[in-house]
C-alpha positions as a Markdown table, in Angstrom:
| # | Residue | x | y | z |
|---|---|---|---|---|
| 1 | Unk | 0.0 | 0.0 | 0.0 |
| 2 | Unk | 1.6 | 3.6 | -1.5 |
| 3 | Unk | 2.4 | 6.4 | 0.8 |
| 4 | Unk | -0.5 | 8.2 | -1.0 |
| 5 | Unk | -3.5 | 5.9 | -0.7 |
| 6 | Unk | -2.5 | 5.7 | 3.4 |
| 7 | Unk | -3.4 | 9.5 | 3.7 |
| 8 | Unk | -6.2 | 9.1 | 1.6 |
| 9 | Unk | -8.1 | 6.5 | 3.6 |
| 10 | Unk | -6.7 | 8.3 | 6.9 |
| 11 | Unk | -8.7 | 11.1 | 5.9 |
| 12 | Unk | -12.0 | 9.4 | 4.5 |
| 13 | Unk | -12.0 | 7.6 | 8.3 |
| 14 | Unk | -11.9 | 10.9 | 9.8 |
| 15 | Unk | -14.9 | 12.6 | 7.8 |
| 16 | Unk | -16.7 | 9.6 | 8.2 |
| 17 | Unk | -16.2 | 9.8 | 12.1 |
| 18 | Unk | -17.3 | 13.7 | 12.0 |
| 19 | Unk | -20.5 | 12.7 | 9.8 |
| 20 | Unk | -21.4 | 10.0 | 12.4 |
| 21 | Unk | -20.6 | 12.0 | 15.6 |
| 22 | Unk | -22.3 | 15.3 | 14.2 |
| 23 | Unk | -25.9 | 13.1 | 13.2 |
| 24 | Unk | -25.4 | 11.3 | 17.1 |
| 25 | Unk | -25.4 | 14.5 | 18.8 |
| 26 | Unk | -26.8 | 17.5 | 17.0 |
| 27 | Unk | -29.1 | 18.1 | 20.2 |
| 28 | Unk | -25.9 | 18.4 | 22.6 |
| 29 | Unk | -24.0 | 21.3 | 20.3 |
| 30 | Unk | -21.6 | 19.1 | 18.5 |
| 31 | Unk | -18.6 | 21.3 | 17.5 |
| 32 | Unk | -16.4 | 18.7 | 16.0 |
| 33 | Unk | -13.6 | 16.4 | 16.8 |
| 34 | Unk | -10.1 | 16.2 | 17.1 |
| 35 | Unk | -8.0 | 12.5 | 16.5 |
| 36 | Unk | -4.9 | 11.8 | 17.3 |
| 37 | Unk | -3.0 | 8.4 | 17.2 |
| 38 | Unk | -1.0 | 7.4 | 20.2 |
| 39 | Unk | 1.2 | 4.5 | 21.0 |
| 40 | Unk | -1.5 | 3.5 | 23.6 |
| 41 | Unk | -4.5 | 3.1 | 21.2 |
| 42 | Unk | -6.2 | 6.9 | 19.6 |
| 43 | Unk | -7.5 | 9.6 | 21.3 |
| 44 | Unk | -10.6 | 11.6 | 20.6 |
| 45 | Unk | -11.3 | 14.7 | 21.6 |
| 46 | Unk | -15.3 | 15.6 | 21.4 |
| 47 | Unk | -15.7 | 19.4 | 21.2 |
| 48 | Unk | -19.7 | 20.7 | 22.5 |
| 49 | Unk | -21.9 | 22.9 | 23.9 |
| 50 | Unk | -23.7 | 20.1 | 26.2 |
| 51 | Unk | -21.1 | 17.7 | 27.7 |
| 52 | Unk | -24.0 | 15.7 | 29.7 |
| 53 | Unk | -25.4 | 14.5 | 27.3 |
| 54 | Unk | -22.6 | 13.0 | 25.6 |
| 55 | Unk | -21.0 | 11.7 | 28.8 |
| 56 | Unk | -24.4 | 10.7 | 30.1 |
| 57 | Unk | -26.0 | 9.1 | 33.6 |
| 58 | Unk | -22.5 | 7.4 | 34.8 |
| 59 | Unk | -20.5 | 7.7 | 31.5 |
| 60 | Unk | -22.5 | 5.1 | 29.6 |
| 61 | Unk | -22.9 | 7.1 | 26.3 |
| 62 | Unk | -19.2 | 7.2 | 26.5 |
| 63 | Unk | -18.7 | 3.5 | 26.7 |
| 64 | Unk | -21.2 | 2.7 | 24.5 |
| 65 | Unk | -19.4 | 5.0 | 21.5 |
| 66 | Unk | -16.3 | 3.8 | 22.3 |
| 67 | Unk | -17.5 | 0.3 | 21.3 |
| 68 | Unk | -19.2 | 1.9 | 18.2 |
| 69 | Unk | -15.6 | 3.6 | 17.2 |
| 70 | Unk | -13.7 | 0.4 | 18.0 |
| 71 | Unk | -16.1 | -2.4 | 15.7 |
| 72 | Unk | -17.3 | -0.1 | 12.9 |
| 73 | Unk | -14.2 | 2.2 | 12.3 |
| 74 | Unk | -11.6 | -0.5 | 13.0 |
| 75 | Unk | -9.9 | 2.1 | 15.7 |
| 76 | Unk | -7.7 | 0.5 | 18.0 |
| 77 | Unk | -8.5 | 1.1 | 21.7 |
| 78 | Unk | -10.2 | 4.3 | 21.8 |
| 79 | Unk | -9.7 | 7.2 | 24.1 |
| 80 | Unk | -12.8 | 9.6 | 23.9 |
| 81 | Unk | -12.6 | 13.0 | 26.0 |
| 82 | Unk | -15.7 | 15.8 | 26.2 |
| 83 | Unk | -14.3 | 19.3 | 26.2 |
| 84 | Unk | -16.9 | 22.1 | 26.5 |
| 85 | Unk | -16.8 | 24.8 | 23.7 |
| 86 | Unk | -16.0 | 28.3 | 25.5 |
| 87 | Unk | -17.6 | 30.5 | 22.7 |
| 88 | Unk | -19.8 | 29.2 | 20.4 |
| 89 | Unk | -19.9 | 31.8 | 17.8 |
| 90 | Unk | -16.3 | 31.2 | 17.3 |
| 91 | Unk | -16.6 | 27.4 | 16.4 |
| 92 | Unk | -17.6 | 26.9 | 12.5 |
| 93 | Unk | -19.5 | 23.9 | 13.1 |
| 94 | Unk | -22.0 | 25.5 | 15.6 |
| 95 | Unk | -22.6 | 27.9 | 13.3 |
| 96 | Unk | -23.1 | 25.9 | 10.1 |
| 97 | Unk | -25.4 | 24.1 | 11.6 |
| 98 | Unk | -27.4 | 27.2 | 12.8 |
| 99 | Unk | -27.7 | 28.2 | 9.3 |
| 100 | Unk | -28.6 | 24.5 | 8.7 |
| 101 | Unk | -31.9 | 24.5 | 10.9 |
| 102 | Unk | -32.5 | 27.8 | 9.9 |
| 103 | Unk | -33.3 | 27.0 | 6.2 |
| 104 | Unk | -34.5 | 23.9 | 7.1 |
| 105 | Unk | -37.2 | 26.0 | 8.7 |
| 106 | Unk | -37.9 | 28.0 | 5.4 |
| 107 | Unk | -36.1 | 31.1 | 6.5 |
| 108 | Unk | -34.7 | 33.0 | 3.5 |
| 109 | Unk | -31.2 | 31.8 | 2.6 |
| 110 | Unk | -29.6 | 35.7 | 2.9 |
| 111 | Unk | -31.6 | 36.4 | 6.0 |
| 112 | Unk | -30.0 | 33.1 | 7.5 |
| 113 | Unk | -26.8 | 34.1 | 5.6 |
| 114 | Unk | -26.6 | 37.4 | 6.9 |
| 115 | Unk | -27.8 | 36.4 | 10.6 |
| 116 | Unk | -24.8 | 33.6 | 10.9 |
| 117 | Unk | -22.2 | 35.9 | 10.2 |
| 118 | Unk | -23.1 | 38.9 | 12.2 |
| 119 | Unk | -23.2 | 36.4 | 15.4 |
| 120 | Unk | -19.4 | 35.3 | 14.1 |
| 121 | Unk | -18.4 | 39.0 | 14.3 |
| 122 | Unk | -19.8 | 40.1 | 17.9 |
| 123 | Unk | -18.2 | 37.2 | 18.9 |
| 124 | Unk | -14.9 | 38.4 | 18.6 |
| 125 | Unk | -13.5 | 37.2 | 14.7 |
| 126 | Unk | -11.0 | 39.0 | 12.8 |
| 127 | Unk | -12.9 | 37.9 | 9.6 |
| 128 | Unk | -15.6 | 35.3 | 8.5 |
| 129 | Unk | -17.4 | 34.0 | 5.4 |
| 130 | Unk | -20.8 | 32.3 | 4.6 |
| 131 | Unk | -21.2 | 30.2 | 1.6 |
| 132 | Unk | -24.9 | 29.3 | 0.5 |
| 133 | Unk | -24.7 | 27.2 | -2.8 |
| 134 | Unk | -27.8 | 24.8 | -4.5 |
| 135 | Unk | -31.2 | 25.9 | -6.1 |
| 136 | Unk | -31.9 | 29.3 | -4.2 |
| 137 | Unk | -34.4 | 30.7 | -6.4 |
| 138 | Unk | -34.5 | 28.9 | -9.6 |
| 139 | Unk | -33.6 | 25.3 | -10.8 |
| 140 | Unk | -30.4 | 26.0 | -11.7 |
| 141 | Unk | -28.2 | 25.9 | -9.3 |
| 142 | Unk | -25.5 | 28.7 | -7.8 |
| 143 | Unk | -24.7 | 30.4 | -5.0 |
| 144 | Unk | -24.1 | 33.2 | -2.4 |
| 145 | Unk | -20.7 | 34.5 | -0.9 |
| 146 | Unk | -21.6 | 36.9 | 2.5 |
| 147 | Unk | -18.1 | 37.9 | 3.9 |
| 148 | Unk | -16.6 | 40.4 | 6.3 |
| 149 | Unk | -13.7 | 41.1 | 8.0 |
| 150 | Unk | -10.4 | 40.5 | 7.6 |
| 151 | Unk | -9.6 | 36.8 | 5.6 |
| 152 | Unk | -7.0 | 35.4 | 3.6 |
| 153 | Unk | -6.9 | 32.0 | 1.6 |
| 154 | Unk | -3.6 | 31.2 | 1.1 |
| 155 | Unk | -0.6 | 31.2 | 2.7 |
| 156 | Unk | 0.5 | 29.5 | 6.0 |
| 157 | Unk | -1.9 | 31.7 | 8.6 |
| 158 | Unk | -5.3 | 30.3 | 7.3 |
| 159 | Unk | -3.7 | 26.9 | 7.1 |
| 160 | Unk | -2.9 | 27.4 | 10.7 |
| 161 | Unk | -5.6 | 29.7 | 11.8 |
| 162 | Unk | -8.9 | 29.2 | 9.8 |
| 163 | Unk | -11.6 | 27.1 | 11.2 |
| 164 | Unk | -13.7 | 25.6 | 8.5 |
| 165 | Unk | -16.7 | 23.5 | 8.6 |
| 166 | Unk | -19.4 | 22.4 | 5.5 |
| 167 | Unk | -22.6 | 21.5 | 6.1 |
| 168 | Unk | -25.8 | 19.6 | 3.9 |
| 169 | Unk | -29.7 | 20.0 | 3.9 |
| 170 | Unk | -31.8 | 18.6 | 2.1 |
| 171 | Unk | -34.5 | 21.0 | 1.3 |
| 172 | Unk | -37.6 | 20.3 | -1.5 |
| 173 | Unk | -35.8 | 21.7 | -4.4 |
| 174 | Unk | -32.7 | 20.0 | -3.9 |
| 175 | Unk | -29.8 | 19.9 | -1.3 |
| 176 | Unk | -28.4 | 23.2 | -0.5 |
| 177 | Unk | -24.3 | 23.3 | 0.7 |
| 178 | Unk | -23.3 | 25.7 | 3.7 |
| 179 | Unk | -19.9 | 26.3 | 4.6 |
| 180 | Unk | -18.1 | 28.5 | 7.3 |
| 181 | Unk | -14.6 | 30.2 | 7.5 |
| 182 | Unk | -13.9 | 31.8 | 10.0 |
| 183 | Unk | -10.2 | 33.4 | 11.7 |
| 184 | Unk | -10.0 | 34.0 | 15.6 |
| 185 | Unk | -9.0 | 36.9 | 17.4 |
| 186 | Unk | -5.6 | 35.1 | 18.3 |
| 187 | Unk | -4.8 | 34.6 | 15.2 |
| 188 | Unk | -1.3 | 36.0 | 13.8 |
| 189 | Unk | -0.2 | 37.2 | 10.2 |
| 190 | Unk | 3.1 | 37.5 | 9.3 |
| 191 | Unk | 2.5 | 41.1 | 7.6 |
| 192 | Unk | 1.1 | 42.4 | 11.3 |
| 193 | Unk | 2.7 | 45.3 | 13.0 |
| 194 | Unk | 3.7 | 45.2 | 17.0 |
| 195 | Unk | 4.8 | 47.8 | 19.1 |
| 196 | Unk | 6.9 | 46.9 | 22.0 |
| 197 | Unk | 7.6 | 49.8 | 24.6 |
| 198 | Unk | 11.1 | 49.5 | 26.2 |
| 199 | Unk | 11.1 | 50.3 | 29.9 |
| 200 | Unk | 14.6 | 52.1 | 30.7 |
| 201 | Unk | 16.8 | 50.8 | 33.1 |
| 202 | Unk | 18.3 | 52.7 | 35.8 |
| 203 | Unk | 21.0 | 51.8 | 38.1 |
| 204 | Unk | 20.2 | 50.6 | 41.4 |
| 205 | Unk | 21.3 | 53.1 | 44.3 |
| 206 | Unk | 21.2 | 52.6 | 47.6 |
| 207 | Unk | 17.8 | 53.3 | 49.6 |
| 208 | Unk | 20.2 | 55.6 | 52.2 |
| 209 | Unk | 20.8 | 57.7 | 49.8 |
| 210 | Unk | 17.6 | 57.8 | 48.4 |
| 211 | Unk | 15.4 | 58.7 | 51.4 |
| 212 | Unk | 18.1 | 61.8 | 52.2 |
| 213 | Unk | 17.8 | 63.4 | 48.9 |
| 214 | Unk | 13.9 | 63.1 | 49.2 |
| 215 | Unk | 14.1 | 64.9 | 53.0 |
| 216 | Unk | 16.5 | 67.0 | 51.8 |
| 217 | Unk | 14.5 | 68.7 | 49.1 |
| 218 | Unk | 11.0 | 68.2 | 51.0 |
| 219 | Unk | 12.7 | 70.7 | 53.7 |
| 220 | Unk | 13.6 | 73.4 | 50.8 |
| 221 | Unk | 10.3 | 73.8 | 49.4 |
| 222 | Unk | 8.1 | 72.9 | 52.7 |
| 223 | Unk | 10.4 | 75.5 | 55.0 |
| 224 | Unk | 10.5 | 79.0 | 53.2 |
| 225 | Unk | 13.0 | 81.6 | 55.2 |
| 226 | Unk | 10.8 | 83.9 | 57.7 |
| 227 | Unk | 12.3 | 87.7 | 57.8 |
| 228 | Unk | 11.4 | 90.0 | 60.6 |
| 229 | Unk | 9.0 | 93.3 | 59.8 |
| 230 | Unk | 12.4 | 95.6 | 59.6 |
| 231 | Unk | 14.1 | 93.3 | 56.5 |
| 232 | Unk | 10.6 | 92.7 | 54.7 |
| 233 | Unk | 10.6 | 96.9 | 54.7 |
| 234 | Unk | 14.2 | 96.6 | 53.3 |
| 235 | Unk | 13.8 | 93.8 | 50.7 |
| 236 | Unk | 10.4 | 94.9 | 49.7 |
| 237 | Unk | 10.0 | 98.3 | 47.5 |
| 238 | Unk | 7.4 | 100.9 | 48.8 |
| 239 | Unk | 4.0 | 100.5 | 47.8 |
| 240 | Unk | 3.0 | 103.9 | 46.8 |
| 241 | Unk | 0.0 | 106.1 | 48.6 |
| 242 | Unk | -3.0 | 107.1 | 46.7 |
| 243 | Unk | -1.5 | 110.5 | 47.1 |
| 244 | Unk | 1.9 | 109.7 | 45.7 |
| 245 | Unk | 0.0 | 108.5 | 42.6 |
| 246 | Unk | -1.9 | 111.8 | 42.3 |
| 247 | Unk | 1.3 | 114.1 | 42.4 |
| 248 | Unk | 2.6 | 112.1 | 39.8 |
| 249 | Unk | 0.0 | 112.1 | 37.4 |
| 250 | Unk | -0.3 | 115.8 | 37.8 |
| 251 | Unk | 3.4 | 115.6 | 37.1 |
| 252 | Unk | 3.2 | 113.5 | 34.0 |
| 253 | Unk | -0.3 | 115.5 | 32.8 |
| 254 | Unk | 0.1 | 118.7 | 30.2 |
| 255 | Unk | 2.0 | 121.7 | 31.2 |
| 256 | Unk | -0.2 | 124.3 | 33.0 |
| 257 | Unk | -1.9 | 126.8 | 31.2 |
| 258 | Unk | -1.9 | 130.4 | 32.1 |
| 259 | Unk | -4.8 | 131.7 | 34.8 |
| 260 | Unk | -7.7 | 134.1 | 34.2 |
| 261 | Unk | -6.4 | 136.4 | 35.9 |
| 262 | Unk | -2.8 | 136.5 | 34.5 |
| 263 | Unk | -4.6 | 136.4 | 31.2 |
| 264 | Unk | -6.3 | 140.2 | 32.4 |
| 265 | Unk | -3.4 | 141.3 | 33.8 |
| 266 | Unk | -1.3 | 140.5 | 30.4 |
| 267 | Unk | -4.1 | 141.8 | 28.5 |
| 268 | Unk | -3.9 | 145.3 | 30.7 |
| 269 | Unk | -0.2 | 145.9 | 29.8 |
| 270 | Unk | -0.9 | 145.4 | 26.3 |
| 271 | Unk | -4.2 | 148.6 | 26.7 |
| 272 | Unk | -1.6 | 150.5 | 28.5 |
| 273 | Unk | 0.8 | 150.4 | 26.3 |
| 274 | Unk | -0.8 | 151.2 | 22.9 |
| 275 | Unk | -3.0 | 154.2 | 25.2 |
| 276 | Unk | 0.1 | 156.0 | 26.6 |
| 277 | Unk | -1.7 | 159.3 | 27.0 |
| 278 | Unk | -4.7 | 159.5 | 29.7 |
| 279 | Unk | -8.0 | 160.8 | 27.3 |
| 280 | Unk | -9.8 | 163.8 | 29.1 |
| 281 | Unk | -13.4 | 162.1 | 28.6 |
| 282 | Unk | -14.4 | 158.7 | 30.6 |
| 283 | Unk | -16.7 | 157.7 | 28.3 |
| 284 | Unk | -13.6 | 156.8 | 26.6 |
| 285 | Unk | -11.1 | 155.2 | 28.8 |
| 286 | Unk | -14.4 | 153.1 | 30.1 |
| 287 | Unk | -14.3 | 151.5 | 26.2 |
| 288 | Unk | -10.5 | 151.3 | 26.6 |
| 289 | Unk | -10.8 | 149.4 | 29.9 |
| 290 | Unk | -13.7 | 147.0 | 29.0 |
| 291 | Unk | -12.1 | 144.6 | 26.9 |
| 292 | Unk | -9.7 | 143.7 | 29.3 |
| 293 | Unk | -12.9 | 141.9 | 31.0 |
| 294 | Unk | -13.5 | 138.3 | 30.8 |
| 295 | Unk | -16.4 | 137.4 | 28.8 |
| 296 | Unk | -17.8 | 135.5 | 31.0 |
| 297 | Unk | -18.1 | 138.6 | 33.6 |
| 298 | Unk | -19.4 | 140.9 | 30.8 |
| 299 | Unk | -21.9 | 138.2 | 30.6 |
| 300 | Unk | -23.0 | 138.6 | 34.0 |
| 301 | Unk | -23.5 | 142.1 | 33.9 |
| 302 | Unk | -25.4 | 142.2 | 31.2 |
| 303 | Unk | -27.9 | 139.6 | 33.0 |
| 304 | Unk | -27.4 | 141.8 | 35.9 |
| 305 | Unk | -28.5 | 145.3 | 34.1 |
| 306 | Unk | -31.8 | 143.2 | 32.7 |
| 307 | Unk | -33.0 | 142.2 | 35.9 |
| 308 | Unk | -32.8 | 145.8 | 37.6 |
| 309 | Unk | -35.7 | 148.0 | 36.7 |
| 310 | Unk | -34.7 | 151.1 | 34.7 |
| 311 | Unk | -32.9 | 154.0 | 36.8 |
| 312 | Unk | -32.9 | 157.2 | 35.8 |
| 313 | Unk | -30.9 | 158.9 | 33.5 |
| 314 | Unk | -29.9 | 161.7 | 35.9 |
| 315 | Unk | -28.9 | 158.4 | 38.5 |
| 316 | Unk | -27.1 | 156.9 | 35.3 |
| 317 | Unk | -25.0 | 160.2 | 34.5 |
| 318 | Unk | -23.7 | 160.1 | 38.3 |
| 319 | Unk | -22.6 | 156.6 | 39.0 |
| 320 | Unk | -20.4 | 156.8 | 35.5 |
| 321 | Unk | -18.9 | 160.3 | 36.7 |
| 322 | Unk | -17.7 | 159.1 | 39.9 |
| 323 | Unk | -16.0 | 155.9 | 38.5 |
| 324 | Unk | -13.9 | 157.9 | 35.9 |
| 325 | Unk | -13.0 | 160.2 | 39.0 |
| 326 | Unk | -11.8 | 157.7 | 41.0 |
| 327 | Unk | -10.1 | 156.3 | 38.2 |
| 328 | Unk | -8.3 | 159.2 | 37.6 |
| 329 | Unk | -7.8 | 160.1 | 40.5 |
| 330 | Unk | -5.7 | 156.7 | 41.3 |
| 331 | Unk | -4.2 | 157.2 | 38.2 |
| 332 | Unk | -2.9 | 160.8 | 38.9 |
| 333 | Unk | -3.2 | 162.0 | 42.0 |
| 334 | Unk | -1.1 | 165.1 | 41.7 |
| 335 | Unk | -2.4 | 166.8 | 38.9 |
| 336 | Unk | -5.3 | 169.4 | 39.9 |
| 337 | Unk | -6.8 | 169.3 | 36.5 |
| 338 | Unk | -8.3 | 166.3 | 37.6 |
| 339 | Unk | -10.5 | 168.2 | 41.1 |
| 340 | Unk | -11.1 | 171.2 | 39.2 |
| 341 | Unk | -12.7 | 168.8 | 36.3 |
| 342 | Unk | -14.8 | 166.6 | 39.3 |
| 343 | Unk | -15.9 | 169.5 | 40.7 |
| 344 | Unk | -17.2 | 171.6 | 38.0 |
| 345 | Unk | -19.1 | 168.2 | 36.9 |
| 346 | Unk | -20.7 | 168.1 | 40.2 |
| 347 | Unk | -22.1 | 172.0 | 40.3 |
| 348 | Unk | -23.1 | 170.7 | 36.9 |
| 349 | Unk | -25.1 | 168.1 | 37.8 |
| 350 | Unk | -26.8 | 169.2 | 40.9 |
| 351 | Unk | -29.5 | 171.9 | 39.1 |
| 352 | Unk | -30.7 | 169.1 | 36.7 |
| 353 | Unk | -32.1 | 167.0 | 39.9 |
| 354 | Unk | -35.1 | 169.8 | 40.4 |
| 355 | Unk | -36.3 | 169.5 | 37.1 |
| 356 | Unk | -37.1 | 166.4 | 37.9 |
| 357 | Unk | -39.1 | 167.2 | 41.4 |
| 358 | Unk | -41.4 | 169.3 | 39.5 |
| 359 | Unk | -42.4 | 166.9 | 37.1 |
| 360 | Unk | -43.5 | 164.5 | 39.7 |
| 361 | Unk | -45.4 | 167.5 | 41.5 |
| 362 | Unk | -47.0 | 168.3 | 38.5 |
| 363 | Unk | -48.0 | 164.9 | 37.4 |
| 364 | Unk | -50.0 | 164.6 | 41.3 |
């Protein structure tokens, strides 16, 4: 018997196992099988969702298959071991036969399709695929690729990595093919990028040292020097008063600009000045003196004259005499053309007041 043929029939063996296990117990979860040859005899490892039911009340189910396994596959002293399946959405064979029930059920083959490999995803899969091939919707036959995810087909990773499993049902309109790929989370690729942080490595020093370099500096920052009231006065500069502040803005504001009153006085030099010789009439030296006034007292006046009720002219003639007399009289004290002019104007002014008696007598 050829090298060749040996593998062959190795292999038929094992599908034939598979077929017989999966058909025994679809009710428990069956997940597939795993068989390895030993010098001891083989051993069997049963992969499912239900492990009771395959060990059964006492381990009979397990004897009983063994016997099954050792007269109608010709396997020499089997070793049959249950191991539970952690996730099932991760395990091709549960899923396949999901799908499997599901169309047997009548549900639509890319409803089923698409429902089988969204459970593969949230259960953690880098990548799956869903093949549903046979008379889907006409009598010929063809079929329907759903796939996500990452998943390659060739190279040494999905060789390693891939989890497979193919399924049959036999529907009205023929038999229908369903097959499952599907690559873990813990699979590797050769094309995959790691990042690896290096943690330096510092030289050991002793704790001693250590611990007085940590007081050492907790002392500088947690004990700040303390000076007395005199050295804080010294070391810190002056805070300056709210009057300080106001000198030196006046300081620092616009040069100051000449007074009212030295304004009159200027403007007074300049009348004198350009009127060197005194005029004999006050009418005027009154319109010499006037615009040396500020306008705002001119102003005044003026309201002041409005409010007073009318005096007479006689009254008038009298006040503006004795202002140009005393004017001139402060202006020249020595000359007696000044008195003799005052007091002819007074002998003057004294017969016009009786005019004015009679007209009040004659009005009564």
């Amino acid at each position: 018997m050829s090298v060749v043929k040996h593998f062959i029939e190795d292999s038929i063996k094992k599908a034939e196992i598979d077929e017989f296990l999966r058909n025994e117990f679809e009710r428990a979860g069956y997940g597939g099988v795993s068989i390895t040859k030993t010098p001891l005899g083989t051993h069997l490892v049963v992969y499912t969702m239900r492990p009771g039911l395959i060990i059964g009340r006492g381990g009979e189910t397990i004897r009983e298959l063994a016997v099954v396994l050792e007269e109608k596959f010709q396997l020499p002293s089997p070793q049959i071991s249950v191991a539970e399946i952690e996730i099932p959405e991760l395990n091709a064979h549960v899923v396949a036969s999901r799908i499997a029930s599901a169309l047997k059920r009548g549900v639509h083959y890319r409803r089923a399709g698409f429902w089988g490999l969204n459970q593969i995803m949230e259960g953690g899969a880098l990548g799956a695929e869903v093949i549903i091939s046979g008379k889907l919707r006409t009598d010929r036959a063809r079929y329907e690729k759903f796939r996500t995810g990452y998943l390659p087909k060739s190279g040494e990773p999905p060789r390693k990595y891939m989890r497979a499993a193919e399924l049959h049902v036999q529907l009205k309109p023929g038999i229908l093919g369903v097959k499952v790929r599907i690559i873990p989370p813990d699979a590797k690729f050769p094309d995959q990028v790691q990042i690896q942080i290096l943690e330096e490595e510092f030289e050991s020093e002793p704790e001693g040292k250590i611990v007085e370099e940590k007081v050492a500096a907790e002392e500088k920052v947690a004990k700040p020097k303390i000076l007395s009231a005199e050295e804080a006065k010294k070391v810190e500069p002056a805070t300056p008063t709210a009057e300080e502040k106001a000198e030196v803005k006046e300081k620092v504001a616009e040069p100051e600009l000449p007074s009212v009153e030295e304004k009159v006085v200027a403007k007074k030099k300049v009348a004198r000045k350009k009127v060197s010789k005194p005029k004999e009439k006050g009418k005027t030296e009154k319109k010499v003196a006037e615009p040396a006034a500020l306008p705002a007292k001119k102003k005044k006046v003026a309201k002041k004259k409005t409010s007073k009720p009318e005096v007479s002219p006689a009254k008038k003639k009298k006040v503006t005499k004795k202002k140009v007399t005393k004017k001139k009289a402060a202006k020249s004290k020595k000359s007696p053309t000044a008195k003799e002019k005052t007091v002819t104007k007074k002998k003057k002014a004294k017969p016009k007041v009786a005019p004015a008696k009679k007209t009040e007598e004659a009005g009564k």
